[in-house]
PDB file of N, CA, C and O in Angstrom, chain B, residues numbered from 101:
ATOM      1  N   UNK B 101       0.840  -1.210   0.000  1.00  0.00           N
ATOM      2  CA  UNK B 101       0.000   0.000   0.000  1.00  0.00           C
ATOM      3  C   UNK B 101       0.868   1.251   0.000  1.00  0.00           C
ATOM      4  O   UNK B 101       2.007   1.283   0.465  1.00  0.00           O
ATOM      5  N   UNK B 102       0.288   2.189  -0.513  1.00  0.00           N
ATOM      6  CA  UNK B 102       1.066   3.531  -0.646  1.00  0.00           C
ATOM      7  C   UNK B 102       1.119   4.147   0.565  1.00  0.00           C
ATOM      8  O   UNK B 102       0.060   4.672   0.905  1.00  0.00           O
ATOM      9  N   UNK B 103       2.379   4.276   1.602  1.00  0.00           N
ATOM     10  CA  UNK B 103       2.547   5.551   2.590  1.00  0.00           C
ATOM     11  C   UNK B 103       1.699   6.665   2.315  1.00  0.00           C
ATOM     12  O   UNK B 103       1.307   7.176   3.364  1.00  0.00           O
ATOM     13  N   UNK B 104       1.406   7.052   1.610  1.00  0.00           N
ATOM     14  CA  UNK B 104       0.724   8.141   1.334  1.00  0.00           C
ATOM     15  C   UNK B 104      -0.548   8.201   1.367  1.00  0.00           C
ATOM     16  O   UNK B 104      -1.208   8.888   2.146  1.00  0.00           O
ATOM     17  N   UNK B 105      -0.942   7.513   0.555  1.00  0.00           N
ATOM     18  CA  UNK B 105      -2.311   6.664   0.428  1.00  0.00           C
ATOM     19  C   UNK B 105      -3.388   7.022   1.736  1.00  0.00           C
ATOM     20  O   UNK B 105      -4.475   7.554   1.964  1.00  0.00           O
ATOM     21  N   UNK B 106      -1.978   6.158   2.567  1.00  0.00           N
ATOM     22  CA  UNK B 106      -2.471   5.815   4.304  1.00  0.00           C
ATOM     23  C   UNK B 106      -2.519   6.910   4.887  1.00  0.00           C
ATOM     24  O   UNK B 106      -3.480   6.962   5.653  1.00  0.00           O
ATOM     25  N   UNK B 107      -1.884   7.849   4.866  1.00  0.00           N
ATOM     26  CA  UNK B 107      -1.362   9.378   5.674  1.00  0.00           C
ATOM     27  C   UNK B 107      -2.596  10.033   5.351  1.00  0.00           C
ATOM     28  O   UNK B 107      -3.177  10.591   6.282  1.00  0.00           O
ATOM     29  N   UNK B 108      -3.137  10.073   4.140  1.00  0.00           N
ATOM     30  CA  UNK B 108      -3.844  11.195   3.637  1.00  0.00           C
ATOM     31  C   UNK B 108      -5.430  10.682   4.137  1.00  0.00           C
ATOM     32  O   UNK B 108      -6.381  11.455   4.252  1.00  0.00           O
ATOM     33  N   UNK B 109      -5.479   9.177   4.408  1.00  0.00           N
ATOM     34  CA  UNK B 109      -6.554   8.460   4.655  1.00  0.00           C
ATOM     35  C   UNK B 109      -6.687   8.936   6.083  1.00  0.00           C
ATOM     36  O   UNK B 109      -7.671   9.506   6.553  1.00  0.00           O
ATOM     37  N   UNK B 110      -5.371   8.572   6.819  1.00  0.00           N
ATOM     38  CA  UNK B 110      -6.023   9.331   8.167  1.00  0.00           C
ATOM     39  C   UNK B 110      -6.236  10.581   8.439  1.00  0.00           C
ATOM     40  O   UNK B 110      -6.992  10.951   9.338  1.00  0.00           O
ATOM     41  N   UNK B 111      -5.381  11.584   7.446  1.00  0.00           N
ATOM     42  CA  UNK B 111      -5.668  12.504   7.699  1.00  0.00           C
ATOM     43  C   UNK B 111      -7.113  13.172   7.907  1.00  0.00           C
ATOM     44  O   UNK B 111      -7.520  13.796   8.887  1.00  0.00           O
ATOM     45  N   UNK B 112      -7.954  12.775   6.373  1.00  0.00           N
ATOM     46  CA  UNK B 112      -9.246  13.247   5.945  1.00  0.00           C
ATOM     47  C   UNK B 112     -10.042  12.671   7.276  1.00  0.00           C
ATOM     48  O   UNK B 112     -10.894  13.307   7.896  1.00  0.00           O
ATOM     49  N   UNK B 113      -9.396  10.772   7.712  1.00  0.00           N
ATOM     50  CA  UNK B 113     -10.745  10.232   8.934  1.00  0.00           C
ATOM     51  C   UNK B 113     -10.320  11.952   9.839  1.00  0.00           C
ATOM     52  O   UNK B 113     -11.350  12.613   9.962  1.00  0.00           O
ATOM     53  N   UNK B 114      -9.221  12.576  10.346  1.00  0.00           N
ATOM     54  CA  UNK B 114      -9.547  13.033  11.676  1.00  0.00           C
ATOM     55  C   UNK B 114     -10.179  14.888  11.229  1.00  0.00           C
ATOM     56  O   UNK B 114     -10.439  15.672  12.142  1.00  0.00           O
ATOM     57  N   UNK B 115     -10.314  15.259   9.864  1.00  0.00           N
ATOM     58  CA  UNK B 115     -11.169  16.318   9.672  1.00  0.00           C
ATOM     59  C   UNK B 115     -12.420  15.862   9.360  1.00  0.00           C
ATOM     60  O   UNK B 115     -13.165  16.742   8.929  1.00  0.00           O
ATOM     61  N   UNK B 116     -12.860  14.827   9.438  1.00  0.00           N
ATOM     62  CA  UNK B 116     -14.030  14.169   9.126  1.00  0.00           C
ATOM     63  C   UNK B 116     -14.603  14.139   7.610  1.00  0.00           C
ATOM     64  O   UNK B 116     -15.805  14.120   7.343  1.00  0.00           O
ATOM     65  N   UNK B 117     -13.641  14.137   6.741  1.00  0.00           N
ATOM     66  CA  UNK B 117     -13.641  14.373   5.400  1.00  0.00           C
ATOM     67  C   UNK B 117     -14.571  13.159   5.107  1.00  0.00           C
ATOM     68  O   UNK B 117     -14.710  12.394   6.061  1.00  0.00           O
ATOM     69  N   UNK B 118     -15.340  12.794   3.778  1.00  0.00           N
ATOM     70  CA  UNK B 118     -16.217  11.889   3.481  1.00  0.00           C
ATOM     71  C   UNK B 118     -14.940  11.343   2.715  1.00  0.00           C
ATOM     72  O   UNK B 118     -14.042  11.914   2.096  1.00  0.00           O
ATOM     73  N   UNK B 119     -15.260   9.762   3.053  1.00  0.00           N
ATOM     74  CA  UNK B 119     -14.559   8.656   1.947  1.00  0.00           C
ATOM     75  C   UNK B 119     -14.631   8.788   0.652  1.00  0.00           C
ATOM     76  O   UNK B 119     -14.204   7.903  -0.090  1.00  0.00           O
ATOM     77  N   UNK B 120     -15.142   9.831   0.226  1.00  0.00           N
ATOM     78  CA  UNK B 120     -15.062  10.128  -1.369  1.00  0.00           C
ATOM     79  C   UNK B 120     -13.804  10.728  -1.761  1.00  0.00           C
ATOM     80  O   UNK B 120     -13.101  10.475  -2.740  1.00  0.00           O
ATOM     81  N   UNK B 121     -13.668  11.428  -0.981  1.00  0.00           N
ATOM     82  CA  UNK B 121     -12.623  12.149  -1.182  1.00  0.00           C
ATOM     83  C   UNK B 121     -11.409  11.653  -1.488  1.00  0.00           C
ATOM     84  O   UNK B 121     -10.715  11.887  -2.477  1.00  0.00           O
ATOM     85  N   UNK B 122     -11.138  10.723  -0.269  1.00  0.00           N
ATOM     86  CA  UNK B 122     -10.173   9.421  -0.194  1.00  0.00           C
ATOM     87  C   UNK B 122      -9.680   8.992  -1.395  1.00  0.00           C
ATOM     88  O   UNK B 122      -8.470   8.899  -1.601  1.00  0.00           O
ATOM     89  N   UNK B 123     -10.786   8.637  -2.465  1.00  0.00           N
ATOM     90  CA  UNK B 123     -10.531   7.867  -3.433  1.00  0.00           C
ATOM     91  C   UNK B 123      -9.600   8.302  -4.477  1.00  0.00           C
ATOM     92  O   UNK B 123      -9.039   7.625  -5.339  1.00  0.00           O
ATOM     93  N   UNK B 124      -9.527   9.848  -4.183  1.00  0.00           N
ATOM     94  CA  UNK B 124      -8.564  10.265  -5.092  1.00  0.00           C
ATOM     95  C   UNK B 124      -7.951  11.545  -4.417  1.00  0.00           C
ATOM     96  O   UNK B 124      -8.436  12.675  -4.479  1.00  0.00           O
ATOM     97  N   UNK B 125      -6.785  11.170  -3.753  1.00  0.00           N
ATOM     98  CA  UNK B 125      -6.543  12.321  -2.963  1.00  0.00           C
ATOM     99  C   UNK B 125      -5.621  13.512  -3.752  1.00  0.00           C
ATOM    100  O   UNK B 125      -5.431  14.709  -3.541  1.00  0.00           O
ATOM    101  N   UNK B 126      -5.138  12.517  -4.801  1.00  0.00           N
ATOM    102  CA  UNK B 126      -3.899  13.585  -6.075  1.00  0.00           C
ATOM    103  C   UNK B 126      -5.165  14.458  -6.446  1.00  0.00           C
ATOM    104  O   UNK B 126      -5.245  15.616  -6.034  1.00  0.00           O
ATOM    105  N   UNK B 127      -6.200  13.862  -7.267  1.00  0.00           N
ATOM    106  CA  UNK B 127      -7.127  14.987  -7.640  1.00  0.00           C
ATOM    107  C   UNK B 127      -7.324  15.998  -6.914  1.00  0.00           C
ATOM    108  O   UNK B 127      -7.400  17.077  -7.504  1.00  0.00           O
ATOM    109  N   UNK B 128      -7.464  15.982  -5.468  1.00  0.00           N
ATOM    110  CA  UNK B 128      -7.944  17.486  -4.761  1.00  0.00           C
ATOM    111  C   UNK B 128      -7.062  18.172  -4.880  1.00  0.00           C
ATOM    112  O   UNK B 128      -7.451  19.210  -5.416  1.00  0.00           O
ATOM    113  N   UNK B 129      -5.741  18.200  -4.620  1.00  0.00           N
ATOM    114  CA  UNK B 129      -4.147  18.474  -4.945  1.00  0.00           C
ATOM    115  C   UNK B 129      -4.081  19.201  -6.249  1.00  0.00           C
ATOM    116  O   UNK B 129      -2.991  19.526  -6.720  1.00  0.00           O
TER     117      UNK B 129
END
């Protein structure tokens, strides 16, 4: 799995970001 992937996954769980977001975190970027 991507380090990153994971980082950005927890990040969004602790702003309470929706799992959509998740799915493509380069896109918001």
């Amino acid at each position: 799995m991507n380090p990153t992937r994971i980082a950005v996954a927890q990040f969004r769980a602790v702003i309470g970001t929706p799992p959509l977001t998740a799915q493509a975190p380069e896109a918001r970027r």
